[in-house]
VEXMARBA-732989 format. One line per 4 residues: their letters; for each residue x, y, z of C-alpha. Coordinates in steps of 0.05 Angstrom, whole numbers, plus 5000, padded with zeros to 4 digits. Example, Ala and Ser with C-alpha at 12.3 -4.5 7.8 and 13.67 -1.06 7.14 Angstrom:
2
AS = 5246:4910:5156; 5273:4979:5143
This chain:
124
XXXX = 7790:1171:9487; 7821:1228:9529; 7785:1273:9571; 7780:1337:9510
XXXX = 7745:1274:9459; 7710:1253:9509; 7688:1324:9522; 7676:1345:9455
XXXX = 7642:1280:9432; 7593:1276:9492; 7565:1347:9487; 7492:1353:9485
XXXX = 7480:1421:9509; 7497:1491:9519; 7527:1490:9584; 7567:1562:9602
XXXX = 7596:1533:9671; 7618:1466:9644; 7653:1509:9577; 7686:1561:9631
XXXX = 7715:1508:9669; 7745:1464:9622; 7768:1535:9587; 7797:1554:9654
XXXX = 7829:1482:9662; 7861:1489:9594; 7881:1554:9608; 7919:1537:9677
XXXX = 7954:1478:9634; 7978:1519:9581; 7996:1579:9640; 8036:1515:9676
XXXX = 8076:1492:9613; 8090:1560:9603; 8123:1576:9668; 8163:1516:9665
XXXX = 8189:1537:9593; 8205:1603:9610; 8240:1581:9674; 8287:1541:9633
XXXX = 8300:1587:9573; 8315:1638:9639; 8368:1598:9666; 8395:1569:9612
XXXX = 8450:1627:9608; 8462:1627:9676; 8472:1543:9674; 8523:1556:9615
XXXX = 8565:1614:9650; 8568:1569:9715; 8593:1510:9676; 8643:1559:9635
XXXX = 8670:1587:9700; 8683:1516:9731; 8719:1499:9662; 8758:1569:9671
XXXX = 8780:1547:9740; 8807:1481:9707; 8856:1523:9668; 8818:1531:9596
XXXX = 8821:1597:9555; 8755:1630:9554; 8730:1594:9483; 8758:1532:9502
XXXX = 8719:1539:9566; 8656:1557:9535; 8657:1512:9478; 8663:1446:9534
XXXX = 8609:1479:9572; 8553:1478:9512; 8577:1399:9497; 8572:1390:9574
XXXX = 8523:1338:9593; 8493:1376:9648; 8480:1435:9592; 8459:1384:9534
XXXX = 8413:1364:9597; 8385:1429:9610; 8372:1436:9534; 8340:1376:9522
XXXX = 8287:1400:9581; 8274:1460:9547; 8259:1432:9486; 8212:1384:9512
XXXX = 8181:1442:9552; 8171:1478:9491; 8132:1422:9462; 8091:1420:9517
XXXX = 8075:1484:9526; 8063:1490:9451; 8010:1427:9463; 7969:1455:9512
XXXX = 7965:1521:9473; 7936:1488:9413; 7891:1446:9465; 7871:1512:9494
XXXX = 7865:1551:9428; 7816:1496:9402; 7770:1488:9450; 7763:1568:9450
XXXX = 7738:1552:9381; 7702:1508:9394; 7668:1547:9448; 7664:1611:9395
XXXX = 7628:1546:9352; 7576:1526:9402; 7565:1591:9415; 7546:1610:9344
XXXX = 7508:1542:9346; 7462:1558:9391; 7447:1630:9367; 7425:1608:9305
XXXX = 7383:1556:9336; 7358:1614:9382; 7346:1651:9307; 7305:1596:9275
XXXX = 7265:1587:9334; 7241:1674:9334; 7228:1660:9255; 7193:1604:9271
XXXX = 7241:1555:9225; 7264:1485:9246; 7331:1468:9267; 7382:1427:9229
């Protein structure tokens, strides 16, 4: 079970500190896989004009020179990272984005428990 089941399955009470620093654990994830994705996508036209120009100083016309630098290992590479930091970045968003509704959920929980209580009901 990972540590969000875990989480999630073992939770017995409204605890604000323990739900703001998971939130803020997810949220320095998601901030992390971000950076990494956007560093990529950043260079990624900066990789492709350094691997044109080497093919330019080989002699190739500038198409020709461009069209060996996108089928380049080194930029198949570079594109293959930026995929997979795009998926992770898009996982711990949807880890992050669910456990703030799941927070919002709680949080409704226990006002209505707070409700029934004031009307003198029983909780559910």
């Amino acid at each position: 079970m990972s540590k969000d089941e875990d989480f999630f399955m073992n939770f017995n009470q409204f605890n604000p500190t323990a739900l703001m620093k998971r939130a803020l654990e997810l949220g320095e994830e998601w901030a992390e896989a971000d950076a990494v994705a956007s560093m990529l996508e950043d260079t990624k036209k900066t990789l492709l004009a350094s691997i044109t120009n080497e093919f330019l100083g080989q002699g190739r016309n500038k198409t020709t020179a461009e069209t060996m630098a996108l089928a380049s290992k080194e930029y198949l590479d570079h594109i293959k990272q930026l995929g997979e930091a795009r998926k992770d970045k898009n996982k711990t968003n949807v880890k992050y984005q669910t456990y703030k509704v799941w927070v919002g959920l709680i949080q409704t929980k226990e006002a209505n428990q707070r409700a029934e209580m004031r009307m003198g009901g029983s909780t559910t």
